[in-house]
C-alpha positions as CSV (number, residue, x, y, z in Angstrom):
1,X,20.6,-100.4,108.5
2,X,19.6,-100.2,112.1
3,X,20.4,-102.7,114.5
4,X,19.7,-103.4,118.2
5,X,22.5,-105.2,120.1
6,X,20.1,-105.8,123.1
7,X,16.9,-105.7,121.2
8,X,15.7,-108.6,124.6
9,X,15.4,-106.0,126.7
10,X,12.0,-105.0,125.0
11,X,10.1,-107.6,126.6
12,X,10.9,-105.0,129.5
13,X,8.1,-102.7,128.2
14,X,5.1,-103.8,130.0
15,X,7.2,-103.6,133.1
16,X,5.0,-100.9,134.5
17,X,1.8,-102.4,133.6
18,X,2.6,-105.8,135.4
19,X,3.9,-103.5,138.7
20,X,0.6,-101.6,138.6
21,X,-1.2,-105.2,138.5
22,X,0.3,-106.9,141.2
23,X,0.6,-104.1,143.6
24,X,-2.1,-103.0,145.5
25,X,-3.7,-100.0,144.7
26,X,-3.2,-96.9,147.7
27,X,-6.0,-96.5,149.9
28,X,-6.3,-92.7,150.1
29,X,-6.3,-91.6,154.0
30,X,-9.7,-90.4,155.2
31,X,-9.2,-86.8,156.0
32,X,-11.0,-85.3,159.7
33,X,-13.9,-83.7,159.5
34,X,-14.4,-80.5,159.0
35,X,-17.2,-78.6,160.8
36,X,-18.6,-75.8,159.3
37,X,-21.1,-73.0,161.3
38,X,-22.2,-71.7,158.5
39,X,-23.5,-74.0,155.9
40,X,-25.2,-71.4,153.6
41,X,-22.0,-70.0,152.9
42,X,-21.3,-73.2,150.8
43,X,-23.5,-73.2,147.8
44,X,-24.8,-76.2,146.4
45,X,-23.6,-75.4,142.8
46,X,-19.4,-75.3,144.6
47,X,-20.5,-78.8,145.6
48,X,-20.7,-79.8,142.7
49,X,-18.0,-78.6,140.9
50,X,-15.6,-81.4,140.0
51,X,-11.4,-80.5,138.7
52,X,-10.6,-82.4,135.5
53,X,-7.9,-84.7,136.7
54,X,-5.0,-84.2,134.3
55,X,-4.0,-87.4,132.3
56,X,-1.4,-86.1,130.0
57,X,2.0,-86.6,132.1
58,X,0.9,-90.2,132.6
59,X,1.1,-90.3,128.6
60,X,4.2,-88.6,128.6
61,X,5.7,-90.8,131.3
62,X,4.7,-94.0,129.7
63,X,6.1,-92.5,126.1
64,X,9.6,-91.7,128.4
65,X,9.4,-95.3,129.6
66,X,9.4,-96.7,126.1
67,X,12.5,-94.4,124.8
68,X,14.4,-95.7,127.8
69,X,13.4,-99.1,127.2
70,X,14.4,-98.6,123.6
71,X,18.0,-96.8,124.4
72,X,19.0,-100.0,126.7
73,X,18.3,-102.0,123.8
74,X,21.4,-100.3,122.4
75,X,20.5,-99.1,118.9
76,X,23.0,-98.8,116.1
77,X,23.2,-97.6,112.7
78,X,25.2,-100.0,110.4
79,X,27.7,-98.7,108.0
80,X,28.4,-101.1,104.4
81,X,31.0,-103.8,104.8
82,X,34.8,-102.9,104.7
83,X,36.8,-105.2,103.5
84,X,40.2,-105.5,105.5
85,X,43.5,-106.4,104.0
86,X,45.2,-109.0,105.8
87,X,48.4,-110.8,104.4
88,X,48.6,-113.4,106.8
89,X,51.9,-112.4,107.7
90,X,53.2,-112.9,111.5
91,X,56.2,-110.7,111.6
92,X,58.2,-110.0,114.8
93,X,61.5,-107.5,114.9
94,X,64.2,-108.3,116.7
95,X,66.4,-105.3,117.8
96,X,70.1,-105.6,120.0
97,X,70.3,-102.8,122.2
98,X,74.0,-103.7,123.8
99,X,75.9,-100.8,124.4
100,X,77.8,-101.6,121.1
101,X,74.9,-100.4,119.1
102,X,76.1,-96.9,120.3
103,X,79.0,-96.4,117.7
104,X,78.5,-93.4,115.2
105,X,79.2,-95.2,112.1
106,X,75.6,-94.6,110.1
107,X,75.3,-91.1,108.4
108,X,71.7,-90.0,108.4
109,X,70.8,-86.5,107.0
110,X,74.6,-85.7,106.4
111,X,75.3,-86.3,109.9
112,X,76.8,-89.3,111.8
113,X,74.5,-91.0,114.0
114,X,74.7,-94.6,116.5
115,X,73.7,-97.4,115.0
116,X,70.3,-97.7,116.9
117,X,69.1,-94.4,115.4
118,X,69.7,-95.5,112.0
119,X,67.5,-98.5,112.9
120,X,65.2,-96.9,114.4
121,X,65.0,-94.0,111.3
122,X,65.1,-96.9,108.4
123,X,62.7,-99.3,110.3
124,X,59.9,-97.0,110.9
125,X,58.9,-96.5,107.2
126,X,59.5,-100.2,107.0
127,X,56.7,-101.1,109.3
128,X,54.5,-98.5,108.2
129,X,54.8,-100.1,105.0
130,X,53.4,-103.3,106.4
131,X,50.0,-103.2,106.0
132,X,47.8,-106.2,106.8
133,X,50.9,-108.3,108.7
134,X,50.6,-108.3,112.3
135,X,53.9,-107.1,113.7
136,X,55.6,-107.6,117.6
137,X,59.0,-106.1,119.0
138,X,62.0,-108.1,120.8
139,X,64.4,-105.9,122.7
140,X,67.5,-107.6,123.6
141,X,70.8,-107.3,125.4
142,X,71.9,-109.8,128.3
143,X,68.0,-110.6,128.2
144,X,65.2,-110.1,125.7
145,X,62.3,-108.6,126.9
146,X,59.1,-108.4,124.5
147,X,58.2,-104.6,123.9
148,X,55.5,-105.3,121.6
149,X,53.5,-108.2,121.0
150,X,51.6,-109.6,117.6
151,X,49.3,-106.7,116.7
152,X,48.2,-104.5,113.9
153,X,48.5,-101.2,115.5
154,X,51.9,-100.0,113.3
155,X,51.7,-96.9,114.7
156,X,52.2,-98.4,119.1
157,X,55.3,-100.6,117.1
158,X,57.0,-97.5,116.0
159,X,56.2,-95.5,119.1
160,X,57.7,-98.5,121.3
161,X,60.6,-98.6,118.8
162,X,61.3,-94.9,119.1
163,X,61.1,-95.3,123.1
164,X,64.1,-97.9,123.1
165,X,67.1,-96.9,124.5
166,X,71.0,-98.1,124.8
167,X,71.3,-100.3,127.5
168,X,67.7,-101.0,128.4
169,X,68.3,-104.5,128.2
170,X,71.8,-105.3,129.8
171,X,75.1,-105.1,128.5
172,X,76.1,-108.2,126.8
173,X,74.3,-109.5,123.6
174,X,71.8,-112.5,124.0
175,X,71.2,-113.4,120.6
176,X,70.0,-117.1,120.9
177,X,67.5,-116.2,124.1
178,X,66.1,-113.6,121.6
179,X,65.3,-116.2,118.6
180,X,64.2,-118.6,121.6
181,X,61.4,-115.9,122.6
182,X,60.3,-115.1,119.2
183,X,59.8,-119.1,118.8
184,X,57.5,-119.2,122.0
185,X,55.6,-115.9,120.7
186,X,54.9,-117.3,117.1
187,X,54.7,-121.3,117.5
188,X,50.9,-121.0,117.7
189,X,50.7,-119.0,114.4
190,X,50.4,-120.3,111.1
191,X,53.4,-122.1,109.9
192,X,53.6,-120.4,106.9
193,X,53.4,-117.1,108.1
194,X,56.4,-116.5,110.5
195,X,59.3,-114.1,110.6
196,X,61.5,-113.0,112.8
197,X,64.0,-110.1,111.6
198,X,66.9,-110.2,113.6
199,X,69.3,-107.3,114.2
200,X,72.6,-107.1,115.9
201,X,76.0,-105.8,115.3
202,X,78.1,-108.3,117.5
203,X,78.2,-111.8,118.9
204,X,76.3,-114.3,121.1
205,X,78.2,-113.4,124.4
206,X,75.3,-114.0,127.0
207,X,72.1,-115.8,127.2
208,X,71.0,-119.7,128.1
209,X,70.6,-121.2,124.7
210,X,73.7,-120.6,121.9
211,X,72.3,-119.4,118.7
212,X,72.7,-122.3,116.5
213,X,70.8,-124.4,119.0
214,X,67.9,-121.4,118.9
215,X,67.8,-121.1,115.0
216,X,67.6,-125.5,114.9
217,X,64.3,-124.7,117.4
218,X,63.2,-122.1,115.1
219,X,63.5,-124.5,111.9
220,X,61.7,-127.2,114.0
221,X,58.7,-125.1,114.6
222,X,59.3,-123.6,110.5
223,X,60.4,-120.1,111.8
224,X,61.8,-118.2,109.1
225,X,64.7,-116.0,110.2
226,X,66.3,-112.8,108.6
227,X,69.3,-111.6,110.3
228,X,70.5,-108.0,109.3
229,X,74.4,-107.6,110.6
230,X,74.9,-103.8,111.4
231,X,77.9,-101.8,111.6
232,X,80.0,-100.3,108.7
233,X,83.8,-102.0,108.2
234,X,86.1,-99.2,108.1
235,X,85.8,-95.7,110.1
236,X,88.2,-92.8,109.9
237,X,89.4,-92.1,113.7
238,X,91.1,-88.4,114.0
239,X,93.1,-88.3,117.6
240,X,96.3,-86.1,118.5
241,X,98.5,-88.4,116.6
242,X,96.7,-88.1,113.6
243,X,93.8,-90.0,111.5
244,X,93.7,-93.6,111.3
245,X,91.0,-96.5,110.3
246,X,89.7,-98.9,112.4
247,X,86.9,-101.8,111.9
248,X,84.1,-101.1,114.3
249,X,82.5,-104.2,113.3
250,X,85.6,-106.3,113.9
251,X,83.2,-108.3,117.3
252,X,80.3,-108.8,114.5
253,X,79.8,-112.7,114.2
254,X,79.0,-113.3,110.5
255,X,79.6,-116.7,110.0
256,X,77.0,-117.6,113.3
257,X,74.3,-114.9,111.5
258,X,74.8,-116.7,108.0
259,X,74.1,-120.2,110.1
260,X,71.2,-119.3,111.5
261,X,69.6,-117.9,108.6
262,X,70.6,-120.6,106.3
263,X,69.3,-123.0,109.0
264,X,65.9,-121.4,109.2
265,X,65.4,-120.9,105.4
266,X,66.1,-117.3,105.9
267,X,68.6,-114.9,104.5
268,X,71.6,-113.0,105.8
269,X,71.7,-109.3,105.3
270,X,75.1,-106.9,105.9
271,X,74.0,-103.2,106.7
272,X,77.3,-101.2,106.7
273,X,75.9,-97.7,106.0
274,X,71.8,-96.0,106.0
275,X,71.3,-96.8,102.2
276,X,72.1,-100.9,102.5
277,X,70.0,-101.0,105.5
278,X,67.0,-99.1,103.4
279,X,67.5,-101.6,100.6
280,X,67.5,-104.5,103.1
281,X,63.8,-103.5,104.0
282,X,62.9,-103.0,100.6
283,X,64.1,-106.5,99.8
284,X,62.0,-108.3,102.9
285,X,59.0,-106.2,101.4
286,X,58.9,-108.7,98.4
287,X,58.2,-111.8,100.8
288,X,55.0,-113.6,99.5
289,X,51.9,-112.7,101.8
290,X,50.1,-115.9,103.1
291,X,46.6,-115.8,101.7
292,X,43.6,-116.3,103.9
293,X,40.4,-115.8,104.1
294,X,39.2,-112.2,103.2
295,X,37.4,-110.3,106.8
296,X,35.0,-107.7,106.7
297,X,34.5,-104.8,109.3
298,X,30.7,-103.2,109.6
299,X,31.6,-99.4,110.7
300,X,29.1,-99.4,113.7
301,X,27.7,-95.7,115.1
302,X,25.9,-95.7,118.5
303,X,22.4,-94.5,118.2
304,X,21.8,-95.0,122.1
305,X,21.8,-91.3,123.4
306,X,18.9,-90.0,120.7
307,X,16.3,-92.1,123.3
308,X,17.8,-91.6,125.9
309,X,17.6,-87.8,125.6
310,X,14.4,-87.2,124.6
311,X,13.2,-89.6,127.9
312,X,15.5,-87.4,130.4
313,X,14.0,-84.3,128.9
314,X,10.0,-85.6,128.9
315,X,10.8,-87.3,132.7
316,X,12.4,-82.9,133.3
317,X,9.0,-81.6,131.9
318,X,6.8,-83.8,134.2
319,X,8.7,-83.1,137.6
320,X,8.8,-79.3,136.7
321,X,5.4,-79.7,136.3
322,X,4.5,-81.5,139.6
323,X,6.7,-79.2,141.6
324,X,4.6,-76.1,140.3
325,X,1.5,-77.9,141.2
């Protein structure tokens, strides 16, 4: 169907007609006489003769003057309803970029990668799978800074994700400022619908509020919390002297991670390798949407310019016109 988002401005149409009205009319200057010796030269029958005053570019003006009236009423042509799928869902990602996050402990495509790549590989099918939740990105080091706030453009999420870098944020590990930014961020959301997925690979070692303290704010304002600890627990290490193993994940605070999700009716996650993390995000899938209320989007297509050009080209023919004249 057609509809008019302006359709007020139609009461401009007699616009003309009310100028024409109140204005005077313009008193045509009285041109000097013009004295002629010879009279018979000018028959009586030239006298006579009268030009046909030309009415049609008035009509063709007053038909320009109603298209432009009718383009500034903005038509539109309305497409059928589209129903949108929204969960309810209020989901905000949570991502430690300390210079720790830079070991080469996660193999991805037979090849040994930092930890943040593997996130950021593993995370982006993850939030392209969330359709309908509204999604927002913490980055956080000695400070957290929000990348991404509550939207449902997936695709600016995962272009801001893929943008992060080692280091961006500081170099210590501010885990409990984090959780106390994703509390300001979703206490005015439903309170069913939050969750914050929290990923780190070390411990609280900067930041004004400690992590328990955080997660006990989170509960209070029924934050849900996932934590996700990265970091694999044993890595081969080839030097002069030979191979040995080490634990890169021997700073990785589990028992704090386990507290905070426990306390927060979450769930802690251990990602030692590419596959666990994969399954992690294929577990948080299951979480039960919140339902609400089902929205509809119109498809709208702007009509405007169809008026609007056949009233610029009419207005061209009558000035072409006059200037020939």
């Amino acid at each position: 169907m057609i509809h008019f988002e302006w359709p007020w401005l139609l009461a401009t149409l007699p616009l003309p007609l009310i100028i024409r009205w109140i204005m005077p009319a313009i008193v045509p200057m009285e041109s000097a006489a013009l004295k002629v010796p010879f009279l018979d030269d000018f028959s009586a029958d030239d006298a006579r003769t009268v030009v046909p005053s030309k009415k049609w570019p008035l009509v063709v003006i007053m038909v320009a003057w109603c298209l432009l009236v009718l383009a500034c009423t903005r038509p539109q042509w309305l497409g059928e309803p589209v129903e949108q799928a929204i969960s309810g869902r209020d989901l905000m990602l949570a991502v430690d970029l300390s210079p720790s996050m830079e070991m080469e402990d996660f193999m991805l495509n037979k090849k040994f990668v930092d930890r943040l790549t593997a996130i950021k590989a593993v995370a982006r099918e993850f939030i392209n799978r969330r359709v309908g939740d509204r999604l927002g990105l913490i980055l956080f080091g000695s400070q957290p800074y929000l990348q991404v706030p509550l939207t449902f453009d997936r695709k600016t999420v995962v272009t801001l994700l893929n943008e992060s870098a080692l280091g961006l944020a500081g170099d210590k590990t501010a885990i409990g400022d984090a959780i106390g930014l994703a509390v300001k961020r979703l206490k005015n959301q439903p309170a069913d619908s939050r969750v914050l997925l929290l990923l780190t690979d070390g411990a609280n070692t900067a930041g004004e509020v400690s992590p328990i303290k955080a997660a006990e704010l989170a509960a209070q304002n029924h934050l849900k919390i996932y934590t996700i600890g990265v970091g694999a627990d044993e890595l081969v290490v080839r030097s002069f002297f030979g191979s040995r193993k080490i634990n890169p994940s021997v700073d990785l605070d589990e028992k704090t991670l386990v507290k905070i999700a426990e306390s927060t009716g979450g769930q802690y996650f251990r990602a030692r390798n590419t596959d666990e993390l994969n399954n992690i995000y294929m577990l948080l899938d299951k979480l039960e949407p919140v339902e609400k209320d089902k929205q509809y989007f119109r498809p709208r297509s702007e009509l405007y310019f169809w008026p609007l050009s056949v009233a610029l080209v009419l207005a061209a023919c009558v000035c072409l016109t006059r200037v020939r004249l």
